[in-house]
C-alpha positions as CSV (number, residue, x, y, z in Angstrom):
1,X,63.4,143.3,137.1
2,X,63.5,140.2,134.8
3,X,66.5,138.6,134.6
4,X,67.8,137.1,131.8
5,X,69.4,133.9,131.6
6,X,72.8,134.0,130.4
7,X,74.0,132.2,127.4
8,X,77.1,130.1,127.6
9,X,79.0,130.0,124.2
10,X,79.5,127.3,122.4
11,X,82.9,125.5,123.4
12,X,85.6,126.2,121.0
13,X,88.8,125.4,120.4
14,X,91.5,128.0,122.6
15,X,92.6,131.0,120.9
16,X,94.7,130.9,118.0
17,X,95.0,126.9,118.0
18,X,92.5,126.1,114.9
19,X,94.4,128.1,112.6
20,X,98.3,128.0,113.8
21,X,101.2,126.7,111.6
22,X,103.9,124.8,113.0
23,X,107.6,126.6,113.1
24,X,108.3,123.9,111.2
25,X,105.9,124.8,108.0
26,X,106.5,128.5,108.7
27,X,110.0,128.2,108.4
28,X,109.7,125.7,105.3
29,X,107.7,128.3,103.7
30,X,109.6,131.4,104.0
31,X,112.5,129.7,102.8
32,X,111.0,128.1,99.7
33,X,109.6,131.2,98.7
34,X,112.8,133.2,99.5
35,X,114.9,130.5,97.5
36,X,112.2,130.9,94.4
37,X,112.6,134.7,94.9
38,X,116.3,134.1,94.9
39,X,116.2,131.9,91.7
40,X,114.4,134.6,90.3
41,X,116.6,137.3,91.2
42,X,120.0,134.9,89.6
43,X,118.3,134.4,86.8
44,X,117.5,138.0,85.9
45,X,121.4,138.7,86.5
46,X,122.1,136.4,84.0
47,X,119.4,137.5,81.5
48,X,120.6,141.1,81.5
49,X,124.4,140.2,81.2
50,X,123.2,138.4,78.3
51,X,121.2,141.2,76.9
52,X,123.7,143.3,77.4
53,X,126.2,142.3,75.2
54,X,128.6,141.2,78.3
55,X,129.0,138.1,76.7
56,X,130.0,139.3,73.3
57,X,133.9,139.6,74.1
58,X,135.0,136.3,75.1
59,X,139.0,136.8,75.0
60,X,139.0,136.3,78.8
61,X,138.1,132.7,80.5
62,X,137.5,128.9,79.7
63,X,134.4,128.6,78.0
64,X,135.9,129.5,74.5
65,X,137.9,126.7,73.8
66,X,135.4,124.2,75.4
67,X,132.9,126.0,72.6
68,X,134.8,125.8,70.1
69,X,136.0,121.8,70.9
70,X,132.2,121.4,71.1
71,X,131.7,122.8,67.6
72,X,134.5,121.0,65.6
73,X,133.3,117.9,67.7
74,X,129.6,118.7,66.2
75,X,131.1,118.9,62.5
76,X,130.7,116.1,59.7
77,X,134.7,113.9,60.1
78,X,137.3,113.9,62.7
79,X,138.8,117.7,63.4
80,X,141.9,118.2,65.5
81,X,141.4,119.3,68.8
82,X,144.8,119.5,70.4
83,X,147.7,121.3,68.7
84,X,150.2,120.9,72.0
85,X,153.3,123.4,72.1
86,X,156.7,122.5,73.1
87,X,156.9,123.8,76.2
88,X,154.8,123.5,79.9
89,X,154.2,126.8,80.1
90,X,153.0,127.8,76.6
91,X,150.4,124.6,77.0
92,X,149.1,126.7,80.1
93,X,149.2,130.4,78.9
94,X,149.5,130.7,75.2
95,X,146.6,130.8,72.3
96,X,146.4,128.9,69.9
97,X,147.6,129.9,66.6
98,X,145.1,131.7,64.3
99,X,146.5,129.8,60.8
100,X,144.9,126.2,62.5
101,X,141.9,124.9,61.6
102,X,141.1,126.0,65.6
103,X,141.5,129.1,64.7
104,X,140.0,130.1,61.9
105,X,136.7,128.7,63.6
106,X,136.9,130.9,66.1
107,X,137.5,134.0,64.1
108,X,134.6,132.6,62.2
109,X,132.6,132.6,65.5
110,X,133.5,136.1,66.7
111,X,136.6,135.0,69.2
112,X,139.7,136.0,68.6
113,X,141.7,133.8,70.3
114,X,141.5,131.0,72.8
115,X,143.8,128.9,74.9
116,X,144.3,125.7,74.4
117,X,141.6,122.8,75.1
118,X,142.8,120.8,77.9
119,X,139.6,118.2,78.5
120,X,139.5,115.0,77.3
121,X,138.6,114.6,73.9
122,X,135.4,112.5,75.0
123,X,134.0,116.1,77.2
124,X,134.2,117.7,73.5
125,X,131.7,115.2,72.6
126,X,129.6,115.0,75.3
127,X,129.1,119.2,74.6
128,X,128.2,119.1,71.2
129,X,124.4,120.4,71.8
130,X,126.2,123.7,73.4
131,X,128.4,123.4,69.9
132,X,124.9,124.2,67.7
133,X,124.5,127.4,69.6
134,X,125.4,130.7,69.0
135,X,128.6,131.8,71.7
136,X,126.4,134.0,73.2
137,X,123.6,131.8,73.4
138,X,125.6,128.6,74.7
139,X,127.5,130.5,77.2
140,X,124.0,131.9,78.9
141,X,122.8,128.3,78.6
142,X,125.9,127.3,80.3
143,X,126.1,129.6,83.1
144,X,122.3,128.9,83.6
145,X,123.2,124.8,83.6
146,X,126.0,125.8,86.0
147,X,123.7,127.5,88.9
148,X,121.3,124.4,88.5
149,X,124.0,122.2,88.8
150,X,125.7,124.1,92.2
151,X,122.0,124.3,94.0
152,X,121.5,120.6,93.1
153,X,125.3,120.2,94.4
154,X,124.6,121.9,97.9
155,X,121.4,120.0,98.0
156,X,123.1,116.5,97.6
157,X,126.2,117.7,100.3
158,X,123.3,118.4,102.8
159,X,122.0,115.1,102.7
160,X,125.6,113.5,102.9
161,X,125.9,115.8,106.0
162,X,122.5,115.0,107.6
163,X,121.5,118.2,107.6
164,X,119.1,118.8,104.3
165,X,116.1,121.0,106.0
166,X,114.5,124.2,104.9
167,X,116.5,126.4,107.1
168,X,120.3,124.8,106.4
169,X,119.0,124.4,102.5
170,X,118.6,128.3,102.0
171,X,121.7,129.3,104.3
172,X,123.6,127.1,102.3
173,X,122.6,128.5,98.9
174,X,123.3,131.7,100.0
175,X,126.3,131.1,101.1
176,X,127.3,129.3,98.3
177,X,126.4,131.7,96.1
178,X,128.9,133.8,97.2
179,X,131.5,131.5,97.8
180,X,134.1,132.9,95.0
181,X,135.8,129.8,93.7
182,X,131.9,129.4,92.2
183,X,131.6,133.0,91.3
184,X,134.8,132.4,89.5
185,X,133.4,129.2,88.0
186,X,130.4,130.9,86.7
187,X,132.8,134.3,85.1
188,X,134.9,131.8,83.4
189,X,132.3,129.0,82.1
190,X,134.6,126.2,84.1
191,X,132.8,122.7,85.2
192,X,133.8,123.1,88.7
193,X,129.6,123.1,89.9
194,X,129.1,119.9,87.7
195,X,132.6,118.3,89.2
196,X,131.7,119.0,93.1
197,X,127.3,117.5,92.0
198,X,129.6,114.3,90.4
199,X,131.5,114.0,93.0
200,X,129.1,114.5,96.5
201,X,126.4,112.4,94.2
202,X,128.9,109.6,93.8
203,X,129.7,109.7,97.6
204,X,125.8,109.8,98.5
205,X,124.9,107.0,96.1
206,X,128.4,105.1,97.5
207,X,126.9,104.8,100.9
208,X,123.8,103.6,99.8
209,X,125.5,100.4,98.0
210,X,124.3,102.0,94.5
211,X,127.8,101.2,93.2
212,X,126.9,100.9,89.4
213,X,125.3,104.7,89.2
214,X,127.9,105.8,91.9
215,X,131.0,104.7,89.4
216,X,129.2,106.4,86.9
217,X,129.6,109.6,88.3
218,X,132.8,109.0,89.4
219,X,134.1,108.0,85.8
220,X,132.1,111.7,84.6
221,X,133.9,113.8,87.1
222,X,137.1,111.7,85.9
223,X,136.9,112.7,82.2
224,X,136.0,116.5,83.7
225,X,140.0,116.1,85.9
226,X,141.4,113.7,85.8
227,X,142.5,113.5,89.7
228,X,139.0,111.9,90.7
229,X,140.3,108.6,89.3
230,X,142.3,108.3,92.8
231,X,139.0,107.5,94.1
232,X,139.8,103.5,92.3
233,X,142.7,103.1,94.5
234,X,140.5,104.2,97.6
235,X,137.3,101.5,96.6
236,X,140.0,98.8,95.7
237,X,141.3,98.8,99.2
238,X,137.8,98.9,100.6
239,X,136.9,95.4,98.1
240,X,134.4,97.3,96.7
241,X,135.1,95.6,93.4
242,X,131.3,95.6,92.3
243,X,132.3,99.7,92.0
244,X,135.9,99.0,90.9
245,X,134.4,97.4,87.7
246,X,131.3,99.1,87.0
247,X,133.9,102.3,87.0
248,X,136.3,100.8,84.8
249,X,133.6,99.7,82.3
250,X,131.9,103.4,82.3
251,X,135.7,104.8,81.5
252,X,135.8,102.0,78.7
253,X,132.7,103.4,77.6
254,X,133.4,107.1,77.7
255,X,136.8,106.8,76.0
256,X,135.3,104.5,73.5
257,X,132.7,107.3,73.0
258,X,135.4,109.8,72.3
259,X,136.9,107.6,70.0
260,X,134.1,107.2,68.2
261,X,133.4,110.7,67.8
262,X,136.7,111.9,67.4
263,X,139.5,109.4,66.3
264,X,142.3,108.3,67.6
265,X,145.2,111.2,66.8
266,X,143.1,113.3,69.5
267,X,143.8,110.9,72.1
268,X,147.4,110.8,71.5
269,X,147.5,113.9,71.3
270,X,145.6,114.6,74.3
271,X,148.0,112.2,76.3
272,X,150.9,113.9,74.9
273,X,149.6,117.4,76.3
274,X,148.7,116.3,79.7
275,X,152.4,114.6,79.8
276,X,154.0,118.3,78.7
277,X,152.0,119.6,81.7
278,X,152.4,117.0,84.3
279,X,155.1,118.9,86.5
280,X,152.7,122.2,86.7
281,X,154.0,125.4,86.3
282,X,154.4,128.2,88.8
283,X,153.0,131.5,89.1
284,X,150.0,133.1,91.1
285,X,147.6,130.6,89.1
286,X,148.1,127.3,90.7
287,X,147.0,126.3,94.1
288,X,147.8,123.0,94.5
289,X,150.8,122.1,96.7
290,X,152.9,121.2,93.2
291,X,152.2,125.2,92.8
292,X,153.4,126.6,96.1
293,X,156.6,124.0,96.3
294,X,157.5,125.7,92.8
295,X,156.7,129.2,94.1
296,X,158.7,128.1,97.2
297,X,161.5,126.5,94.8
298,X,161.7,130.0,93.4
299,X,160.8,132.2,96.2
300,X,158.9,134.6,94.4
301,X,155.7,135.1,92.0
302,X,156.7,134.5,88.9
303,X,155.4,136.9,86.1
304,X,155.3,135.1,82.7
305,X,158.4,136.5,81.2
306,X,160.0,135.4,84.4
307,X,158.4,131.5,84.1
308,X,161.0,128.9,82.9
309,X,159.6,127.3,79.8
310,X,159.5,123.2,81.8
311,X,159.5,122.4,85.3
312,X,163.5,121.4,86.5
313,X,163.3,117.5,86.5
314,X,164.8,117.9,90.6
315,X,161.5,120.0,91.2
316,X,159.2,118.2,89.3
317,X,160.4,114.5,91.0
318,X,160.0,116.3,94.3
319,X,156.5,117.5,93.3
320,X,155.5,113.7,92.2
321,X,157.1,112.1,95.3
322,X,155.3,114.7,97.6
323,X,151.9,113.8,95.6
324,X,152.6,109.8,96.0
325,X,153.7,110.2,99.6
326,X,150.5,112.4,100.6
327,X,147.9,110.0,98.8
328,X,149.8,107.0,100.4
329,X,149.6,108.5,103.6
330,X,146.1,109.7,103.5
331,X,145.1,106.0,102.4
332,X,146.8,104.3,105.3
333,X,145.2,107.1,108.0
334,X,141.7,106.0,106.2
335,X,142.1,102.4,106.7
336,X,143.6,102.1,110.5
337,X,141.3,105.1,111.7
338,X,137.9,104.3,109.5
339,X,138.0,100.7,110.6
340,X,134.2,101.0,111.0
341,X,134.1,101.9,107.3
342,X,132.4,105.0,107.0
343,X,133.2,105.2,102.6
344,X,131.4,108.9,102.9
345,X,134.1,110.2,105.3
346,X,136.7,108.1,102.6
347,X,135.6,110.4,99.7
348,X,134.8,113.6,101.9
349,X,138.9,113.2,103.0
350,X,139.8,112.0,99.7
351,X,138.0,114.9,97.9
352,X,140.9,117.7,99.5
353,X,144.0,115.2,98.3
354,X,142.6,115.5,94.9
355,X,142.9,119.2,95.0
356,X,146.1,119.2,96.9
357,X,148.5,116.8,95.0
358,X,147.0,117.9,91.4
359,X,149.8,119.3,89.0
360,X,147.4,122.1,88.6
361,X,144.6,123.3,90.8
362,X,143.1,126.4,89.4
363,X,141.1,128.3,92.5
364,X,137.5,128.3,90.8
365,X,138.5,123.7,91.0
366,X,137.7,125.1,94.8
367,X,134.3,124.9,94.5
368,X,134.7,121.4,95.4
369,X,136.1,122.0,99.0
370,X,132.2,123.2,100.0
371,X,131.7,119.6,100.0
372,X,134.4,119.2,103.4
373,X,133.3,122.5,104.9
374,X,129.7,121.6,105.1
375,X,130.9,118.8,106.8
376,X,133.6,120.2,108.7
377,X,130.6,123.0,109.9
378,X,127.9,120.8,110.8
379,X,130.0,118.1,112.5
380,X,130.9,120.5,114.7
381,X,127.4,121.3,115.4
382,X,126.6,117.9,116.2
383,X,129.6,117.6,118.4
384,X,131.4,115.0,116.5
385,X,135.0,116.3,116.7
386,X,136.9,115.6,120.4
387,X,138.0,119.2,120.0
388,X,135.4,121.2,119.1
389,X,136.8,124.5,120.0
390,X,139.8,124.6,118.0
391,X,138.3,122.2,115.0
392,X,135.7,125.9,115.3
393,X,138.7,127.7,114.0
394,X,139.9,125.5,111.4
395,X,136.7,125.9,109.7
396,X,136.8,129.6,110.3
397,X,140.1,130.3,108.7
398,X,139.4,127.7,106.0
399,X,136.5,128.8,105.1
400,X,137.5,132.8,104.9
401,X,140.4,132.0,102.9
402,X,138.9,130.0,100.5
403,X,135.6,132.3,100.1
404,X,137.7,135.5,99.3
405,X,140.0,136.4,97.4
406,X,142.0,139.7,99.3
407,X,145.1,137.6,99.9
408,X,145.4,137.3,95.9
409,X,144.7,140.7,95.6
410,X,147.3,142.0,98.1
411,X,150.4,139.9,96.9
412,X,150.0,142.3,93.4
413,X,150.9,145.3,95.9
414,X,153.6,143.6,97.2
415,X,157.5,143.6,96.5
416,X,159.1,140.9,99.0
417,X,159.0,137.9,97.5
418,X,158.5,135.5,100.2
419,X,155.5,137.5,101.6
420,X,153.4,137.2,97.9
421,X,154.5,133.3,97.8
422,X,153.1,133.0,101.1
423,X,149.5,135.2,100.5
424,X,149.1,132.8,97.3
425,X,149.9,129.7,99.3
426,X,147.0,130.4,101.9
427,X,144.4,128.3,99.8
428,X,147.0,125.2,99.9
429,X,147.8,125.8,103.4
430,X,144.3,126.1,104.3
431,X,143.8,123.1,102.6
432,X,146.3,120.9,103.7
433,X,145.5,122.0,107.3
434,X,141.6,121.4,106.3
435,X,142.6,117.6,105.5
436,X,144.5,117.1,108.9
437,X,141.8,118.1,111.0
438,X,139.4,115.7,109.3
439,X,141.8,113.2,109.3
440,X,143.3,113.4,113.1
441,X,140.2,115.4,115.2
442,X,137.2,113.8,113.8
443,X,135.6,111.1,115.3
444,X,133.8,108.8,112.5
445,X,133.3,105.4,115.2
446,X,131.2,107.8,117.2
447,X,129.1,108.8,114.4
448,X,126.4,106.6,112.0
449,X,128.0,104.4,109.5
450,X,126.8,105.7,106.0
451,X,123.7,107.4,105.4
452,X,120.6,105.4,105.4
C-alpha cells in the first residue's frame, strides 16, 4: 500500500489574530457611529417640529425678545431695546406694550407679545445674522446651534475631567441630552448650552496658561449673565493679571461694540433695568438661594397676584449680604485648601456660587451644573474624594434633582405652604450641598495640578 507523504501546512498566524480589532477600536467605533446615528435622529426631531408649524406660535419662552432685539439691532439707526417698568416684578413677568416701537415689530413678525429683553445690549448685536431670518427659520437655526454648542460643551468638560474617550463621550451625550435644565434650554431658545461651552472652555484654556483666549470666553459668557464676572475676583487673587487684563480689555471691547451698534440710551437703560431687578423676586421661577430665602421670607409660593410689586429692602439686604458672605467664604476655602493651585478646581467650585448667589437663577441656567457633576462623578471613580461612599450619594441626589423636574410638578398639587417652598428649594439645596462636598471632601493635593 503506497503511502503518502503527509503535507504540513504552511505556518500561519493562530486563529482569529490577523484579523481581530482591539476593544479599544471596537468600542471607538460603535460609539461614533451610534453618536452619528444619534445626531441624526436630533436633528430629524428638530426638522419635523419645524415643519410642523410647532414653531409658529411663539407666545411661550425666551427666544422672542432675543429675536426681535436681534432685528431692531439689524435695522438702519439706534432703536430702543429696553422700555423698563416701574416695578421688579413687572420687569420679570410682564409684556411689553404693543403701542412701542417693540411692539409693533413683533406684531409685524407674527408674535404677539414678548417679555422684556433682559441681555446686554451688546448680545443684541452680536445676534443680528439670526435677526435677517424669518422667526421660524432663526429659531430652528438656533435650536440646531444650541445642540452643537451642548455636545461641543460635554466634549470640553470631559477633557477638564480626564475622562474624554469613546465610551464616557457617548454616555455623556446621552445623558446630557436628557438632562432637563437643557431640554428646557432648547424649548425656550435660552443660551444656557453656549454659557456652560464659555465657561468649561475658559477653564480648559485657564489651565493650559492660554489666558488671552481664556478671558475671552469668560468676558462672552459675562455679557450672556452677568454672574461670570465673579470669576475676576477669583484670577485677581491667584495674580493671574495677564487674564485679569486681557478680560477687562475684551469687556471694553464688547461694550464698546454695543455702543457702537446701539447707542448710549440702551445702556442706561439696560443698567437701570438690571438695578429694578437686582433683589429678585419670588415665586416657583427662581432657584437661586435669593429665590428660596424670599419664598422662605414668605413661606409660601407666591402666585403672581400674590407677588409684591419690589423686594422689602430688609429682604433684599439679607439676600445681598448672604450673596457677599457666600462668595467671600467660598474664595477664602479656595485659597487655604487649593494651596497647590489647581485654577480648574477654582472655576469648577466657582461655577455653583454663580448659580447660587444670582438674584435670578432660572432652572434651564442649570445646564451649567453638568460641568460639577461630571466632575463630581468621575472623581469618584478615580477615588479622589476621602469619602467616597457618601460623596456617591451627593452626586446621586444632586444629580436626580437637578435632571427632573417631579418636585416642581408636585408643589402645584400641594396646599401647605412650607412643603411647596421646600419641593422648589431642592435645586438650591442640592446645589448648595453640591458646593460643600467639592469644597470640604475633595482632595485636589492628591490629584494632577491642571491639565496638561
Amino acid at each position: 500500500m503506497a503511502v503518502f507523504p503527509s503535507i504540513a501546512p504552511e505556518s500561519a498566524p493562530p486563529r482569529g489574530l490577523s484579523d481581530s480589532i482591539s476593544a479599544q477600536r471596537w468600542l471607538r467605533s460603535a460609539a461614533v457611529l451610534l453618536l452619528l446615528l444619534f445626531a441624526a435622529n436630533q436633528f430629524a426631531d428638530e426638522w419635523n417640529l419645524f415643519r410642523s408649524g410647532a414653531y409658529s406660535d411663539p407666545s411661550a419662552g425666551d427666544f422672542p425678545h432675543y429675536y426681535l432685539a436681534a432685528k431692531l439691532a439689524g435695522l438702519p439707526g439706534q432703536h430702543r431695546l429696553y422700555y423698563p417698568p416701574s416695578h421688579a416684578k413687572d420687569e420679570v413677568f410682564q409684556k411689553i406694550d404693543p403701542d412701542t416701537e417693540w411692539g409693533k415689530l413683533a406684531i409685524q413678525n407674527g408674535i404677539r407679545d414678548t417679555l422684556h429683553f433682559s441681555a446686554p445690549p451688546v448680545v443684541a448685536s452680536l445676534l443680528v445674522p439670526l435677526g435677517k431670518l424669518p422667526f421660524r427659520t432663526a429659531f430652528f437655526v438656533w435650536r440646531i446651534l444650541c445642540d452643537i454648542f451642548f455636545f461641543l460643551a460635554i466634549c470640553v468638560c470631559l477633557q477638564i475631567c480626564r475622562s474624554f474617550n469613546a465610551a464616557t463621550v457617548l454616555v455623556c451625550t446621552l445623558a446630557g441630552f436628557a438632562f432637563q435644565p437643557f431640554t428646557l434650554t432648547l424649548e425656550k431658545g435660552q443660551f444656557g448650552s453656549l454659557l456652560l461651552l464659555m465657561w468649561s472652555g475658559g477653564t480648559l484654556l485657564a489651565a493650559r496658561r492660554r489666558d488671552i483666549s481664556s478671558a475671552l470666553l469668560f468676558a462672552l459668557a459675562t455679557v450672556l449673565k452677568m454672574t461670570p464676572v465673579l470669576a475676576l475676583g477669583l484670577f485677581l487673587l491667584r495674580r493671574r493679571w495677564k487674564w485679569a487684563g486681557a478680560y477687562a480689555l475684551w469687556m471694553v471691547c464688547l461694550i464698546g461694540f454695543g455702543i457702537w451698534q446701539t447707542g448710549l440710551e440702551n445702556q442706561r437703560l439696560y443698567l437701570q433695568e438690571i438695578r429694578s431687578i437686582s433683589c429678585g423676586v419670588p415665586g416657583p421661577y427662581n432657584y437661586s438661594l435669593t429665590g428660596f430665602a424670599q419664598n422662605l421670607h414668605y413661606m409660601n409660593i407666591l402666585r403672581f397676584e400674590e407677588m409684591p410689586a419690589d423686594t422689602p429692602s430688609r429682604l433684599c439686604l439679607f439676600n445681598r449680604t448672604m450673596g457677599i458672605a457666600l462668595y467671600g467664604s467660598v474664595l477664602v476655602v479656595l485659597l487655604r485648601k487649593n494651596r497647590s493651585y489647581d485654577i480648574t478646581w477654582d472655576l469648577i467650585v466657582l461655577s455653583l456660587v454663580i448659580l447660587l448667589i444670582a438674584p435670578f437663577t432660572w432652572r434651564h441656567y442649570y445646564v451649567l451644573e453638568l460641568l460639577s457633576l461630571f466632575f463630581m462623578w468621575f472623581s469618584i471613580r478615580d477615588g479622589r474624594f476621602r469619602r467616597a461612599r457618601p460623596a456617591l450619594w451627593v452626586a446621586i441626589f444632586c444629580t436626580a434633582v437637578a435632571a427632573t423636574r417631579y418636585p416642581d410638578y408636585l408643589q402645584n398639587h400641594l396646599s401647605n405652604g412650607p412643603a411647596r417652598v421646600l419641593l422648589v428649594g431642592l435645586l438650591p439645596i442640592s446645589g448648595l450641598l453640591l458646593l460643600l462636598t467639592l469644597l470640604f471632601a475633595y482632595g485636589p493635593n492628591d490629584a494632577k495640578e491642571g491639565i496638561s
